[in-house]
C-alpha positions in Angstrom: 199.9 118.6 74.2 196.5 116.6 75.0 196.1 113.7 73.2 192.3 112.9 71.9 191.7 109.2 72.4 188.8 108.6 69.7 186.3 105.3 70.3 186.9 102.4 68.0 184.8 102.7 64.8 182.8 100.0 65.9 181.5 102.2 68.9 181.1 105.5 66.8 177.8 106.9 67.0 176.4 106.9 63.8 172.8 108.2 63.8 172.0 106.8 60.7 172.6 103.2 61.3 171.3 103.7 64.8 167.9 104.8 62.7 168.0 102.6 59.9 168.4 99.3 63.0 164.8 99.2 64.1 163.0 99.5 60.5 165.1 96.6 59.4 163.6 94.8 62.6 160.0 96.0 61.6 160.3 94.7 58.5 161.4 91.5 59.5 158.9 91.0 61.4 156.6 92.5 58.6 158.0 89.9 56.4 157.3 87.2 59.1 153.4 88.2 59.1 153.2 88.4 55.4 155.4 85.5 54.4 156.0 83.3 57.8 158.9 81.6 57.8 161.3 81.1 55.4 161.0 77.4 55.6 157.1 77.3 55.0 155.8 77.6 51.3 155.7 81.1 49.9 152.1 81.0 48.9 151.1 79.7 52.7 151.1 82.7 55.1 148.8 84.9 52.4 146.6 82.1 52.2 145.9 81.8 56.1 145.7 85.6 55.6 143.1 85.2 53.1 141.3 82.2 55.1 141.0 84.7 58.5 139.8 87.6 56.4 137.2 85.5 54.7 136.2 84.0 58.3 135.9 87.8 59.4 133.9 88.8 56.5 131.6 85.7 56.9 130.8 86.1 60.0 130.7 90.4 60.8 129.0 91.3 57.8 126.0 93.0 58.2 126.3 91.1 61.9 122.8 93.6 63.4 120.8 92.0 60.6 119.2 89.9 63.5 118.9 92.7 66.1 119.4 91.2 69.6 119.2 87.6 68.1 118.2 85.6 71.2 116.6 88.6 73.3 116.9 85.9 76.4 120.4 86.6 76.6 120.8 90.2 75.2 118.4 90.9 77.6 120.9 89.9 80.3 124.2 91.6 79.0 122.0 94.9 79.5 121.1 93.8 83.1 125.4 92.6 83.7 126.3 95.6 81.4 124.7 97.7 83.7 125.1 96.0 87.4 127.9 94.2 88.3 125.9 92.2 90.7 124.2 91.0 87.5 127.6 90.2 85.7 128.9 87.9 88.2 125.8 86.2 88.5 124.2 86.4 85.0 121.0 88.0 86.2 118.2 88.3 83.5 117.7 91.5 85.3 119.6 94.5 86.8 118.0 94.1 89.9 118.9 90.2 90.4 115.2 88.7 90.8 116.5 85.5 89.0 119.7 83.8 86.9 119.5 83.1 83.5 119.7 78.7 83.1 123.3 78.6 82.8 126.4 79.9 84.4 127.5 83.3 83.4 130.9 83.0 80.9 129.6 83.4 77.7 127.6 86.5 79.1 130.8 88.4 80.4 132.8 88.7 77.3 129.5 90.1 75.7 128.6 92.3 78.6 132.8 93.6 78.7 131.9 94.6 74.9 128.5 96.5 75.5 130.4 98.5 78.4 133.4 99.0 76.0 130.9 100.1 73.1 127.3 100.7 74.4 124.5 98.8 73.9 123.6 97.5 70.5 123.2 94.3 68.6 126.7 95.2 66.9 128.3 94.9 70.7 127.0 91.7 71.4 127.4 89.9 68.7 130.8 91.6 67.6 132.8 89.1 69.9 130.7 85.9 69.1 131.9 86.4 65.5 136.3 87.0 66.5 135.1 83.9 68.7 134.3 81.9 65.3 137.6 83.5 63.5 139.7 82.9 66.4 138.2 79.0 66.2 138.9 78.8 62.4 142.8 79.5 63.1 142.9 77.5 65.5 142.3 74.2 63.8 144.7 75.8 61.2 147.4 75.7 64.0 146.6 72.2 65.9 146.6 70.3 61.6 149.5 72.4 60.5 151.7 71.5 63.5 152.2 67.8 62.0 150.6 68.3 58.3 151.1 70.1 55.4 149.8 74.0 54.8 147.1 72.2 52.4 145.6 70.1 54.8 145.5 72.8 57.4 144.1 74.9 55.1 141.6 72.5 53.7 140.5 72.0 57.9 140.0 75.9 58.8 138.1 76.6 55.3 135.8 73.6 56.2 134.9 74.9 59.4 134.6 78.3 58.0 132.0 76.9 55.7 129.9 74.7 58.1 126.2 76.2 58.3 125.6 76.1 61.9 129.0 77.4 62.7 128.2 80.1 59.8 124.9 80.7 62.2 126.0 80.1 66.0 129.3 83.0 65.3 126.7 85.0 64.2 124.8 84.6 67.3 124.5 85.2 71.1 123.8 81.7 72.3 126.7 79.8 74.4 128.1 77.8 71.9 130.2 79.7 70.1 132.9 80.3 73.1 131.9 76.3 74.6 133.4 75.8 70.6 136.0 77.7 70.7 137.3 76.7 74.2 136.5 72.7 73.5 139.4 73.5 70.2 141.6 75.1 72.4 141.5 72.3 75.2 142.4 69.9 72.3 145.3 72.1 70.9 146.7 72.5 74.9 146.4 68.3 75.1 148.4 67.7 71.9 151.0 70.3 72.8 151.1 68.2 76.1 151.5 64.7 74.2 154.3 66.2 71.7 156.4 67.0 74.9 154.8 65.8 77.5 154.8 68.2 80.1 152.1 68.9 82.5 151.8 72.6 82.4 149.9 71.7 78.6 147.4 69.3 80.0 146.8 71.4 83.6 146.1 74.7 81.1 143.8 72.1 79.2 142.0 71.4 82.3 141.5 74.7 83.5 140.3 75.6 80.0 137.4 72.7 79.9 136.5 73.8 83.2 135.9 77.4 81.9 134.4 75.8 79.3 131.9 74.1 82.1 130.7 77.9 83.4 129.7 78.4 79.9 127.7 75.6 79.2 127.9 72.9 82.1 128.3 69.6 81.3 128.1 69.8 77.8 131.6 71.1 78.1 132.9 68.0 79.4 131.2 65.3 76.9 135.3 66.1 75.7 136.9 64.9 78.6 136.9 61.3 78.0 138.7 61.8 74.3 141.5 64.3 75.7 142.1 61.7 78.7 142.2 59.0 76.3 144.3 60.2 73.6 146.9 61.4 76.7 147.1 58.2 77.6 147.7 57.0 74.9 149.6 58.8 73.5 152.3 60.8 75.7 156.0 59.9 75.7 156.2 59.0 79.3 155.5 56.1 81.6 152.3 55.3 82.6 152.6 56.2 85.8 153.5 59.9 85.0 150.8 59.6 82.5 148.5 59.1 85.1 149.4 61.8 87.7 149.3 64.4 84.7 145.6 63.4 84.3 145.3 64.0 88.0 146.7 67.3 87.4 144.4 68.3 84.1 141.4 67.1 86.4 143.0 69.8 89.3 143.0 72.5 86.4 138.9 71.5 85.3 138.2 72.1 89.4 140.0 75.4 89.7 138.5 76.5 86.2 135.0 75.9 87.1 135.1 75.4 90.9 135.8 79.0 92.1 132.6 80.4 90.7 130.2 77.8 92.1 131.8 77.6 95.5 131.5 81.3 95.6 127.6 81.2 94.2 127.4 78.2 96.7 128.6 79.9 99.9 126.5 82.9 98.9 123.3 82.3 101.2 120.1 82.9 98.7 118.9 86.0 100.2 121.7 87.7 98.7 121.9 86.3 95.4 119.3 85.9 92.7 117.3 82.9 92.4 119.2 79.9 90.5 117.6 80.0 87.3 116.2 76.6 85.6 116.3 74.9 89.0 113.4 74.0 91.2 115.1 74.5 94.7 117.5 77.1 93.9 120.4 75.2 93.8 123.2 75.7 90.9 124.0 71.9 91.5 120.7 70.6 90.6 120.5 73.3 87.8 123.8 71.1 87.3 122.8 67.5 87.6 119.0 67.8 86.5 117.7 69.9 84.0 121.1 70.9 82.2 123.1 67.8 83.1 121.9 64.2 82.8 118.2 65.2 82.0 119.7 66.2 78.8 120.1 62.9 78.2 117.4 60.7 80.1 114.2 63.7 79.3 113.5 63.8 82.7 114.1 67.6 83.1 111.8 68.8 85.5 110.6 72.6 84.7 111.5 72.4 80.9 109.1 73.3 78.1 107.9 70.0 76.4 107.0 69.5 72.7 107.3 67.8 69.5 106.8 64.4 68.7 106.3 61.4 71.2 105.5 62.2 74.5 107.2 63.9 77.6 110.7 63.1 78.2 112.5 60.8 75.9 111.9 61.7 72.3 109.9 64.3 72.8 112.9 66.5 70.5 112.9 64.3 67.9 113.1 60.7 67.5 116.2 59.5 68.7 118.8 57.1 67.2 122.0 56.9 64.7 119.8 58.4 62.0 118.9 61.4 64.1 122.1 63.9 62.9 120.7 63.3 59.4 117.3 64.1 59.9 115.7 67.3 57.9 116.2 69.5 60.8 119.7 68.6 61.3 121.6 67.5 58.3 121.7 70.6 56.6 123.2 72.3 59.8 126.3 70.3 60.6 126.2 66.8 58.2 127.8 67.6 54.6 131.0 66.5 55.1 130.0 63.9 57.9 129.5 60.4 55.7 133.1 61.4 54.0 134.6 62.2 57.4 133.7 58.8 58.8 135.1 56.9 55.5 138.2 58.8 55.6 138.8 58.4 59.4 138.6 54.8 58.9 140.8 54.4 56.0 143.4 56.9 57.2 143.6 54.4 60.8 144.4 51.7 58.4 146.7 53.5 56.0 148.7 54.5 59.7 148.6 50.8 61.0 150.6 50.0 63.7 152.5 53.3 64.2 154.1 53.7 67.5 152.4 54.7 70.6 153.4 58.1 70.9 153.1 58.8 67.0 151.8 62.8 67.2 150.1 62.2 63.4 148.1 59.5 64.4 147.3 61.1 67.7 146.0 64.4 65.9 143.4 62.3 64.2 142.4 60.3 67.2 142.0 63.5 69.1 139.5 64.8 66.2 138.2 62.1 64.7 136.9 60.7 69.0 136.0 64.0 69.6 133.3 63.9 66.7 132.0 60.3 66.9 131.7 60.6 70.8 129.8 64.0 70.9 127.8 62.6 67.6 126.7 59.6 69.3 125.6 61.9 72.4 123.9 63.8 70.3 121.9 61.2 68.7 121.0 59.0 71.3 119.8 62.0 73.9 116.4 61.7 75.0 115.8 65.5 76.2 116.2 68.8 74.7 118.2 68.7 71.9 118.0 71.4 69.2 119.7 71.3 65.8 122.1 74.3 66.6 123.6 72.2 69.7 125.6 70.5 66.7 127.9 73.3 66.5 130.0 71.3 68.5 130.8 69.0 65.6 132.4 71.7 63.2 135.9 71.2 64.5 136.2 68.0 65.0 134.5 67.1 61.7 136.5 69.7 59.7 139.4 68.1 61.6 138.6 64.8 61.0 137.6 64.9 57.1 140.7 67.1 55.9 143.8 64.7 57.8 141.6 61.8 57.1 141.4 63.0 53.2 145.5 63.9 53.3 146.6 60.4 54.7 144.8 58.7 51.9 145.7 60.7 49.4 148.9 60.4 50.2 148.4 56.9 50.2 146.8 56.9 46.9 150.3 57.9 44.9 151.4 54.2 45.3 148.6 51.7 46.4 144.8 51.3 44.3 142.8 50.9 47.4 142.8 54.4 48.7 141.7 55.8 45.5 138.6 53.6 45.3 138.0 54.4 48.8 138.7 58.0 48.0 136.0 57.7 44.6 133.8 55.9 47.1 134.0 59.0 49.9 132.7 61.4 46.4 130.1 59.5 45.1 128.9 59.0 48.8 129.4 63.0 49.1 127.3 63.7 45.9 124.3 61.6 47.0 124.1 63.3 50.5 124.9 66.8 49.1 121.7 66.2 46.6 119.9 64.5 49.4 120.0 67.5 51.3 119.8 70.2 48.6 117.0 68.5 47.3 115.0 69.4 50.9 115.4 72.7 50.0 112.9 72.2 47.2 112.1 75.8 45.8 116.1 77.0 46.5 118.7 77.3 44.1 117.2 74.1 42.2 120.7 74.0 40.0 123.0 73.9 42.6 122.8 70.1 43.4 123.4 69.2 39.7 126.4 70.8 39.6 127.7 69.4 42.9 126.6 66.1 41.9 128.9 66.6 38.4 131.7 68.0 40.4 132.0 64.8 42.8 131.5 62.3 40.3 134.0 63.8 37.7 136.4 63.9 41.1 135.1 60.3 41.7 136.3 59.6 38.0 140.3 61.8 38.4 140.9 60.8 41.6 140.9 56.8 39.8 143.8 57.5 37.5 146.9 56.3 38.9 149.4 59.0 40.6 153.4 58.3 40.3 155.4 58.2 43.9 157.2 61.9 44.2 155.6 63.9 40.7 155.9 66.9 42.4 159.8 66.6 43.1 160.3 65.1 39.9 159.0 68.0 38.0 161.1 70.2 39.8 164.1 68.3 39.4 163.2 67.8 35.2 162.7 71.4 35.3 166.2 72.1 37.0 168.1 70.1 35.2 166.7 70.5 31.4 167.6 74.5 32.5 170.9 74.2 33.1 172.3 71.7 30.9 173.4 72.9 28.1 173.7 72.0 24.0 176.0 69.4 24.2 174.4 67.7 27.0 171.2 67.9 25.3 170.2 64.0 24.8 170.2 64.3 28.8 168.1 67.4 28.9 165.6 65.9 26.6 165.0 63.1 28.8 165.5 65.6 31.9 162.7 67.8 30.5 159.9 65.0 29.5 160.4 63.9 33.1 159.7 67.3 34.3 156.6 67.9 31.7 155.1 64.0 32.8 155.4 65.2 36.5 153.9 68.3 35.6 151.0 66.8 33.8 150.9 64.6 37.0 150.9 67.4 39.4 147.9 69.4 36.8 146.0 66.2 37.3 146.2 66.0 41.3 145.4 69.6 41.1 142.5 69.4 39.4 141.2 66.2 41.0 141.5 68.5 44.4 139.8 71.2 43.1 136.9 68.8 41.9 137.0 67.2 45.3 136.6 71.1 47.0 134.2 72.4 44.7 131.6 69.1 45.3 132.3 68.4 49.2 132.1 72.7 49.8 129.8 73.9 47.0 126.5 73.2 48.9 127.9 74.3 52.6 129.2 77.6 51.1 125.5 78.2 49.9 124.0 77.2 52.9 126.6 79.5 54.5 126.0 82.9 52.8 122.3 82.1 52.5 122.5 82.4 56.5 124.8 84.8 57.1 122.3 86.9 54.8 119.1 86.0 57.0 117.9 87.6 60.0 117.6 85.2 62.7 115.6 85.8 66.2 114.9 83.6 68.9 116.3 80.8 71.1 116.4 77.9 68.5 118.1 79.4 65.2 118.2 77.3 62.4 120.9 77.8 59.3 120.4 77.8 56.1 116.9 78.1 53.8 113.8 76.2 55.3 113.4 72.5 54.2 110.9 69.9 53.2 109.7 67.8 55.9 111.3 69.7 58.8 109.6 69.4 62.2 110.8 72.8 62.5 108.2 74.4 65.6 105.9 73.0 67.4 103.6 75.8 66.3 103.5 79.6 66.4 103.9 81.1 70.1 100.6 82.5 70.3 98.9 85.4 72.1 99.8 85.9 75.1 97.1 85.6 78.6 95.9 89.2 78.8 92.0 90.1 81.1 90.5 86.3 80.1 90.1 83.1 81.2 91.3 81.9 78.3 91.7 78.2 77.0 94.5 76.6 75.8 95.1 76.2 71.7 94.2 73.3 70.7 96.7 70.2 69.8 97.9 70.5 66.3 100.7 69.7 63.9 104.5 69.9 64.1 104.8 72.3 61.5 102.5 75.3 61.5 100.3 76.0 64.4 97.1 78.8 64.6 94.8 79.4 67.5 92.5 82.0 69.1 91.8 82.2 72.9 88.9 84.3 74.1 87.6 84.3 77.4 87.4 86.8 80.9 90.0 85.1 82.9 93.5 85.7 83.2 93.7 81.3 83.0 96.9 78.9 83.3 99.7 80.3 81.3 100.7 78.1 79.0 99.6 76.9 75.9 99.7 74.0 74.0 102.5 73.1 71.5 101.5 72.4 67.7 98.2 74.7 67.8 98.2 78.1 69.3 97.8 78.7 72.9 95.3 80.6 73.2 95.5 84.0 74.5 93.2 86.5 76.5 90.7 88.6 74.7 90.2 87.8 71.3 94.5 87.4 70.8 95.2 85.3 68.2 98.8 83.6 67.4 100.7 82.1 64.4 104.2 80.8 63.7 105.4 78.4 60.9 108.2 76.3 62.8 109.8 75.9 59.3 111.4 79.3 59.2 113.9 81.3 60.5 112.4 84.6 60.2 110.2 86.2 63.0 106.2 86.2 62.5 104.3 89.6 63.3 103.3 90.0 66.9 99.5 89.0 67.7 97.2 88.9 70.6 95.9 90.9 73.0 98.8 91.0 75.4 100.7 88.5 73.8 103.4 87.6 71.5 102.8 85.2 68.4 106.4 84.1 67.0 107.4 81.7 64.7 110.7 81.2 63.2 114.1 79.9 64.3 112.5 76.5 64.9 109.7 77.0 67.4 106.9 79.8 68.2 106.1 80.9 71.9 109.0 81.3 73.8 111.4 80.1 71.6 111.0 83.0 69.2 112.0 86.2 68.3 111.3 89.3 70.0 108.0 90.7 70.6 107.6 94.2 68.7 107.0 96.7 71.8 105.1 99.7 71.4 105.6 103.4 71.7 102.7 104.3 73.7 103.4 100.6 75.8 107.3 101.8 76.0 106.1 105.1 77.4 103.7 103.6 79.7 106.1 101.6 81.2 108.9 104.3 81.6 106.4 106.9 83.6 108.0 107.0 86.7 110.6 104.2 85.8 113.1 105.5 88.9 110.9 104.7 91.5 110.4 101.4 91.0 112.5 98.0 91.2 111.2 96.5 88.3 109.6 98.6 85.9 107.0 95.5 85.0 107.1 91.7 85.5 105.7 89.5 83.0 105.5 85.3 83.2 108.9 83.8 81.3 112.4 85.5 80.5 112.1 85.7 76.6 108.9 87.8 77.3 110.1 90.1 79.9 113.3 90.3 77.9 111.5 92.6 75.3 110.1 95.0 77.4 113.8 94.8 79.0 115.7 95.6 76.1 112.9 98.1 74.9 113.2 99.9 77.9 117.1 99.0 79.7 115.1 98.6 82.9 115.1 95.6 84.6 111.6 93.7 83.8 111.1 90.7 86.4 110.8 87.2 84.2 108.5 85.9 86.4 109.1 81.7 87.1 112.3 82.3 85.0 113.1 81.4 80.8 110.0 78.7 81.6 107.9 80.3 83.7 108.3 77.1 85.2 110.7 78.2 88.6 109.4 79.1 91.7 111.1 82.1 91.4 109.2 84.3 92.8 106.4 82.5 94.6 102.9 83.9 94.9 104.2 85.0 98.6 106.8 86.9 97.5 105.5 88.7 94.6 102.9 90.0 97.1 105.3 91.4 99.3 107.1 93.0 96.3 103.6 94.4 95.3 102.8 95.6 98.4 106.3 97.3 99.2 105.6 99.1 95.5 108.6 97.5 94.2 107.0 96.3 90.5 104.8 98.7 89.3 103.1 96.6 86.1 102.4 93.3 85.3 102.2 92.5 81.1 99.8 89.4 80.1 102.3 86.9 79.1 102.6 82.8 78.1 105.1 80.6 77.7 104.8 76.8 76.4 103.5 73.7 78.4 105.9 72.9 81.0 107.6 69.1 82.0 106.5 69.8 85.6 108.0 72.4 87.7 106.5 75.2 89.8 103.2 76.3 89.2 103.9 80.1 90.9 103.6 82.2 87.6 100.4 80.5 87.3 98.8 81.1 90.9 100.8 84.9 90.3 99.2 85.7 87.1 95.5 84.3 88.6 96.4 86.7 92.0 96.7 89.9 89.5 93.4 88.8 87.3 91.3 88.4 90.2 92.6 92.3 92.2 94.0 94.4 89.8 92.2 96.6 86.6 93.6 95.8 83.4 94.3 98.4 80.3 94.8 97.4 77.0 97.8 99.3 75.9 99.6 98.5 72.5 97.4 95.5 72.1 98.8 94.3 75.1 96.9 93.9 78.3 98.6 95.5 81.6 98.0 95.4 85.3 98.9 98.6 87.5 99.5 97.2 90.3 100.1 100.4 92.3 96.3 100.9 92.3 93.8 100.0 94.1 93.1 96.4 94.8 89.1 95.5 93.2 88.0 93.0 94.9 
């Protein structure tokens, strides 16, 4: 007789436990999403939820209400999106005439979303917005890592709800990824000081350095502060301290080094021309007119305006004051006064904690980063425009909400943090009004009733808060439950315990709502007035337009067409108007304030107060406003269907459909076409890029078939080529007036 051996009951296949295993895994990890961990507070993970899904709805909503925002840079993810020449490089054009003034990063993750989802406004902007949410969590995870949900919370709300990070995640300019990679170099050099190991602080290297290939040496005005703070701060000796610096300053080489040795090594005749340098060199684009000319003025090539003269100050007057200016201290400066009194305080409620104390070095790490880049920002004498201060959202939100949590802390058991917490309101509620008050005709009530809410915080936040109310309530609570009738002398006592720590805990709670509602009232109104707003051009500007902004230097202007036409006239800051008329084709640009003036009988306006985009004007030409400045710092120019056809007949057999003098102008014909459009002496028209030699010989090998009228500002030196070009096509080619614009064939015949 066979005997059966049947497998232990443990090893018994059972189908349905085999089936129920991996749900029960799924919904532990469900859970985990939901809820995180069992140690965190309940209420916590739905509340980061609710903070990322109101980041996402900030900043996609109705995200094509600007179009193709800065068409400088649109314009180039349809030339990388298109030509992979063009994406390595970040060509203003598919067919590589010339770069766009910065190194390529920012472009690739846009130009990777156009391929993945076609060309539209949606696609570019689409990952500039996840950059902005991704930022928001971010500083949620570097405060929550050594503070509580609150304060965490508190930090990624604030950023959320900083106008000119509202504005730059809705936008295609660099600084939303040169943002987003500065916070992540800070959370890699913490995670390096908690345990100090040098893989963190290499990773934070190589980050700062990709951070460099977005916007250059902006990227590393962070450096000093994550050296610093590592030094500082890491539980090792100095010595190892030292070689893991080394290390992080290996990683910056690697991250940004490989892409300009390879653009290096490339010999010029088989690249495009370096754009915003004078020689063609991505080093002196580098070093000059995006490196330390930033700060001296002394950028050779760029467009010069505003107040004083060329070079320093000629962006605005310079000096401590400048962040709270009326162009800037709506964008970025809410929070900033409370931020710096908190920073202080919280120092001295930490004292003399030990070296390697992660709390302390959080706050160092934040609070350095802002006053560092704020002082950069204020003392720089060259451009400098009010969205560039997109770089202090983190740190500020940072700074302001550990700041605020170490002295409220504090403030349970010592008087002097809750004067310098009434102090930090009231000084909040005069700079809220302040700044509302600019805003003269817009939402007139509003800075009332922040002004009420900080002083009645001002007022709470006085009263006197017992050591542990919170645990005391629960522990009243506990024990008046569960003892009984005979015990209940002892649960009477238990329970007024509980309802005097509850009273205590209402109070706090309210005072912190107070304190939300008045610091956050007037940046959440700021925020949705500009996420609502259509915004165009190279200088966007949150919020409503203010009193007593410097705002443009005028409106753009009509563009050169057949005339000899003279430059607008010098005007004011604000609002500029001029006509040119004349038979020349004259020197490009125009003058800032008053109109340039433009061929024909153009004529141009822009109010620099705005955001919005004025109508097109002159013959040839584009007359912007809006977004700051007019001319080439505008929006798009408005292309017309008969000019669009024109300029497609034929389009195949031809390099570059047109060429036209400055980036942001060829741009729109670029994007209105999505055929490469040469930007003839590059974003300025200040590059000698091409000169008057080579555009011949592209002429003459019927390589461009038109030329479009075009002007850019007055120009801090440079090449002269687009002038000498433009003069060249005047004085031997017929002109048509198309579209109110005035074009040059120059595949016919030569008349002179």
């Amino acid at each position: 007789m066979t005997t059966v051996s049947l497998p232990p009951a443990s090893a018994t296949s059972d189908p349905s436990s085999a089936a129920a295993s991996p749900p029960s895994r799924l919904r532990r990890a469900g859970r985990w999403l939901a809820l995180g961990p069992a140690t965190s507070p309940r209420w916590e993970r739905p509340s980061l939820w609710g903070l990322i899904i109101a980041s996402a709805v900030l900043y996609i909503t109705n995200l094509s209400i600007s179009g193709y925002a800065n068409s400088f840079y649109s314009a180039a993810v349809q030339a990388g999106a298109s030509n992979w020449e063009a994406f390595f490089f970040g060509s203003s054009d598919a067919a590589n005439s010339i770069t766009v003034d910065k190194p390529p990063a920012s472009l690739w993750i846009m130009e990777l979303s156009v391929r993945l989802f076609g060309l539209s406004s949606w696609s570019i902007l689409l990952p500039e917005a996840l950059m902005g949410v991704a930022t928001v969590f971010l500083v949620y995870v570097i405060v929550r890592r050594h503070f509580s949900a609150a304060t965490a919370l508190i930090a990624g709300g604030t950023l959320m709800l900083t106008p000119v990070a509202v504005m730059m995640f809705r936008f295609n300019n660099p600084d939303a990824m040169l943002l987003l990679l500065m916070t992540l170099a800070v959370y890699l050099t913490l995670r390096g000081i908690e345990s100090g190991r040098i893989r963190w602080v290499i990773w934070a290297g190589v980050v700062v350095g990709f951070g460099f290939l977005t916007k250059q040496l902006q990227a590393f005005v962070i450096l000093p502060e994550l050296a610093a703070v590592y030094f500082l701060c890491a539980p090792l000796r100095w010595k190892t301290r030292l070689l893991h610096l080394l290390g992080a300053l290996g990683g910056v080489i690697v991250g940004a080094g490989w892409w300009v040795a390879i653009v290096s090594l490339v010999p010029a005749s088989m690249r495009p021309y370096i754009g915003g340098s004078q020689n063609n060199s991505f080093l002196e684009l580098t070093f000059g007119y995006n490196g330390f000319g930033r700060l001296t003025g002394n950028e050779t090539g760029s467009v010069t305006g505003g107040t004083g003269a060329a070079g320093a100050g000629s962006w605005g007057s310079t000096g401590i004051t400048r962040l709270f200016g009326s162009e800037i201290g709506g964008q970025i400066t809410w929070l900033l006064p409370a931020a710096l009194i908190v920073m202080v305080a919280a120092f001295v409620v930490l004292g003399r904690r030990h070296r390697i104390d992660v709390r302390r070095a959080t706050l160092l790490l934040f609070s350095t980063w802002l006053v560092v880049t704020g002082l950069v920002f204020s003392f720089a004498g060259g451009i400098f425009h009010p969205y560039y201060t997109v770089a202090l959202a983190a740190p500020l939100a940072g700074t302001v909400a550990i700041g605020g949590s170490i002295v409220w802390n504090a403030a349970r058991t010592r008087w002097w943090p809750r004067i310098v917490l009434a102090v930090t309101m009231l000084v909040t509620a005069a700079w809220s009004y302040a700044l509302l008050a600019r805003a003269t005709d817009w939402l007139p009530w509003l800075k009332f009733v922040v002004v009420v809410a900080c002083v009645a915080a001002a007022v709470l936040v006085l009263v006197p808060r017992g050591r542990g109310a919170g645990a005391g309530g629960v522990a009243g609570g506990v024990a008046e439950g569960a003892v009984g009738g005979a015990g209940g002398v002892a649960a009477g006592a238990a329970g007024a315990m509980g309802r005097s720590a509850g009273r205590a805990r209402g109070l706090a709670a309210a005072t912190v709502s107070l304190m939300l509602v008045g610091g956050l009232l007037g940046p959440l109104a700021y925020s949705i007035e500009t996420a609502s707003t259509a915004h165009t051009g190279s200088i966007p500007s949150a919020g409503p337009a203010v009193a007593s902004a410097r705002g443009g230097f005028g409106g753009g202007g009509g563009a050169p067409g057949a005339g000899g036409g003279a430059r607008g006239t010098q005007g004011g800051t604000g609002t500029g108007a001029g006509t040119g008329a004349g038979t020349g084709m004259g020197t490009p640009p125009g003058g800032f304030g008053g109109t340039p003036g433009g061929a024909g009988t153009g004529t141009g306006t822009g109010t620099g107060a705005g955001t919005r985009t004025a109508p097109t004007g002159g013959v040839g030409g584009m007359a912007r406003g809006g977004g700051g400045m007019g001319g080439i710092f505008g929006g798009s120019t408005t292309v017309s269907s008969a000019l669009k056809k024109l300029l497609l007949t034929d389009a195949d057999q031809y390099t570059w459909v047109a060429a036209a003098i400055g980036s942001d102008t060829a741009a729109s014909y670029q994007l209105a076409t999505l055929k490469s459009v040469m930007p003839v002496g590059g974003f300025n028209g200040s590059d000698p890029s091409p000169s008057l030699a080579e555009f011949k010989a592209y002429v003459a090998a019927g390589k461009i078939h038109y030329f479009v009228g075009s002007s850019v500002g007055t120009s801090n030196g440079g090449s002269n080529a687009s002038s000498k070009i433009a003069a060249w096509v005047k004085a031997n080619f017929a002109s048509q007036t198309v579209g109110g614009v005035t074009v040059y064939d120059l595949t016919g015949s030569l008349t002179q």
